[in-house]
C-alpha positions, 0 to 999 in steps of 0.5 A, a space after each residue: 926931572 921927568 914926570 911921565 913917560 920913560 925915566 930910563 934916560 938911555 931909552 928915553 934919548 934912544 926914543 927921541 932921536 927916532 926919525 921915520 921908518 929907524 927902529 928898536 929891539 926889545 929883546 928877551 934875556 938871551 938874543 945875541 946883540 951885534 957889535 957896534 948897537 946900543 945895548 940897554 941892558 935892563 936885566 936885574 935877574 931871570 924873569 925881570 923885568 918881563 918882556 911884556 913889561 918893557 913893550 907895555 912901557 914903550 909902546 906908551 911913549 913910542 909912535 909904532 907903525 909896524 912890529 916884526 916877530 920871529 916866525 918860531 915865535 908862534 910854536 915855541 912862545 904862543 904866550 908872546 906871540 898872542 900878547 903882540 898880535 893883540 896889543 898891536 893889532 892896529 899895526 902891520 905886523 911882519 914875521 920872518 925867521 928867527 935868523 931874519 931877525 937877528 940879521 935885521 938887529 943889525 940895523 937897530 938903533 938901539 937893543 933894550 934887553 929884558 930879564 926875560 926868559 922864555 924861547 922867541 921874546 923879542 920883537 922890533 919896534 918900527 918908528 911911526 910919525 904921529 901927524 
């Protein structure tokens, strides 16, 4: 048994195959999730877990290079918008549209989907090296 870290044994496998520049999605309780991606589903009810819960943990046990937001992120949830450009504010941080981003879900290694409930609560999470 794990002692620290992720004990979600779908995340915790999901961040260990990352290799450089592969990437995640932390997703709010409503993102569309393509076909053909791992979907981590967390959801137990409206509002849990929290999005900010679920990035906090992964942020833990995650090397981080880059983030990318959705553009609306700003005018429709500047709660979430403030809390990433702060937590991540030693990392490149890339906006595109909301439709960029769903395009780019494509590519995810895998979708952690939150009980989230509130507009534009999603972010991609780039994978880092940590030497």
């Amino acid at each position: 048994m794990k002692r620290y870290g992720i004990l979600n044994s779908d995340i915790s496998k999901v961040l260990s195959d990352l290799g450089h520049t592969d990437y995640i999605v932390i997703a709010d309780a409503g993102l569309p999730i393509p076909e053909g991606i791992k979907k981590i589903d967390l959801a137990i009810k409206p509002g849990m877990p929290l999005f900010i819960d679920v990035v906090n943990a992964i942020e833990e046990d995650m090397v981080i290079e880059k983030v990318t937001m959705a553009t609306e992120i700003e005018e429709g949830n500047p709660k979430h918008a403030a809390y990433l450009k702060g937590k991540f504010a030693d990392k490149e941080i890339e906006h595109v549209s909301h439709e960029e981003f769903k395009q780019l879900t494509k590519q995810a290694k895998a979708v952690i989907r939150t009980g989230e409930i509130t507009p534009y609560a999603n972010c991609i999470l780039q994978s880092g090296v940590f030497f």
